[in-house]
C-alpha positions as CSV (number, residue, x, y, z in Angstrom):
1,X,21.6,20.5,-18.1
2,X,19.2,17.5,-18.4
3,X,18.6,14.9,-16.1
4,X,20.1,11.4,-15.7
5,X,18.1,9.1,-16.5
6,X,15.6,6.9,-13.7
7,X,17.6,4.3,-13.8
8,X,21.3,5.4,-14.3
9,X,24.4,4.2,-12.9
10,X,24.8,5.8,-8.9
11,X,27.8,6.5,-7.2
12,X,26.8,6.4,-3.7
13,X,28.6,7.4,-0.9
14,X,27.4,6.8,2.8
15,X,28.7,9.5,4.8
16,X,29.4,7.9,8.6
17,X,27.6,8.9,11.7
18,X,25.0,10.9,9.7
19,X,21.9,9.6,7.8
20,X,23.0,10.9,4.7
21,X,23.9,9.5,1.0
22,X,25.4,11.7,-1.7
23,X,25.7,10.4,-4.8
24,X,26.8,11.0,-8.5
25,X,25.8,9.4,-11.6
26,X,28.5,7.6,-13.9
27,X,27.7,7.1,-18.1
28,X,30.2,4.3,-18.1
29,X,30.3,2.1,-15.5
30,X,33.2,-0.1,-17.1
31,X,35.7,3.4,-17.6
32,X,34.7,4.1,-13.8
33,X,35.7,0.9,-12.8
34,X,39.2,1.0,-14.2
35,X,39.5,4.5,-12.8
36,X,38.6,3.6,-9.6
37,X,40.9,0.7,-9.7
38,X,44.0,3.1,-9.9
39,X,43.9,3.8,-13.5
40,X,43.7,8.0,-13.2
41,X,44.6,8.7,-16.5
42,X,41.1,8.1,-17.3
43,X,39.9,11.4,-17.4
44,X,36.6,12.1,-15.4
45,X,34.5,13.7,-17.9
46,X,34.7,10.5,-19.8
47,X,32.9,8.2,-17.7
48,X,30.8,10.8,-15.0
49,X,27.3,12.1,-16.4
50,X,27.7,15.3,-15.3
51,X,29.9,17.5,-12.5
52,X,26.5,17.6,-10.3
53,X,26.1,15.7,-6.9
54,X,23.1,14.8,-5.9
55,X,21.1,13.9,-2.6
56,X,17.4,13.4,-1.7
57,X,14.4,14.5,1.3
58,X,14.9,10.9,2.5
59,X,18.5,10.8,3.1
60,X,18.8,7.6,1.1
61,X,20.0,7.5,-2.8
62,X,16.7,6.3,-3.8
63,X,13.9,8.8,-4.2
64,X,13.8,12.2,-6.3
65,X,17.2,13.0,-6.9
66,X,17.5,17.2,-5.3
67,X,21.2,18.7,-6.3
68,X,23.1,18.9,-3.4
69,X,24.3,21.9,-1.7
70,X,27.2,23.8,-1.0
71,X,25.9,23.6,3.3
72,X,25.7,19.8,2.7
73,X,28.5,19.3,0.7
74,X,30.5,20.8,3.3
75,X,28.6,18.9,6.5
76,X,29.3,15.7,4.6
77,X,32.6,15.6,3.5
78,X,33.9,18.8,4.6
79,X,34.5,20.8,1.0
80,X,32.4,23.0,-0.2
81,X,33.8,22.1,-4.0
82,X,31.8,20.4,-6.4
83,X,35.3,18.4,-8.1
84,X,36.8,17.5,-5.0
85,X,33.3,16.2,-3.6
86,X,33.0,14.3,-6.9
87,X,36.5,12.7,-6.8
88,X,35.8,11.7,-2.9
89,X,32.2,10.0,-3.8
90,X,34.0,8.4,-7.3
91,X,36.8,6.8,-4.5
92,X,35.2,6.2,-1.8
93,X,31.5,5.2,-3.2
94,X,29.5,2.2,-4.0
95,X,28.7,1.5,-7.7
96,X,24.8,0.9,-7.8
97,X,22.6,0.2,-10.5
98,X,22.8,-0.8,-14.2
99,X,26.6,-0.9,-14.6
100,X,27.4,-2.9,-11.2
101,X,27.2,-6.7,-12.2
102,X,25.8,-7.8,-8.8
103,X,22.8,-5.8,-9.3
104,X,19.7,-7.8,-10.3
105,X,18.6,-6.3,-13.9
């Protein structure tokens, strides 16, 4: 599976009382918007990059982007599966990058 690109649309999610971002990269910000909005018949293979989550040595989202693991998944938010940890970062994330119109381009 190839790697999103530098400076692709994040899904972060800042996990609360630990030092520690997950995040997951979105191909169309717009389609994620309206899902998130409430509009879940948008299937989520049609706006996320790929089913991967991601985290980095920093703790941070910016940095080299390390796939997450099961350990962390399940320190963070308590699941060790990929799909549900997705739909938790898509719902309870912060849109950063490209695709979020109050980012600086």
């Amino acid at each position: 599976m190839s790697k999103p690109a530098p400076h692709a649309t994040k899904v972060v999610f800042k996990s609360e009382g630990k030092d520690k971002e997950l995040f997951a990269f979105v191909q169309d910000p717009e389609l994620y918007k309206k899902w998130k909005a409430g509009d879940h018949t948008i299937p989520l293979v049609n706006f996320v990059d790929s089913f991967q989550i991601f985290d980095t040595d920093t703790g941070s989202h910016t940095g080299v982007a390390n796939t997450c693991s099961r350990a962390t998944l399940s320190n963070i938010l308590n699941t060790e599966d990929v799909d549900d940890a997705i739909k938790r970062i898509l719902q309870e994330g912060e849109l950063i990058g490209p695709g979020n119109s109050s980012v600086e381009k």
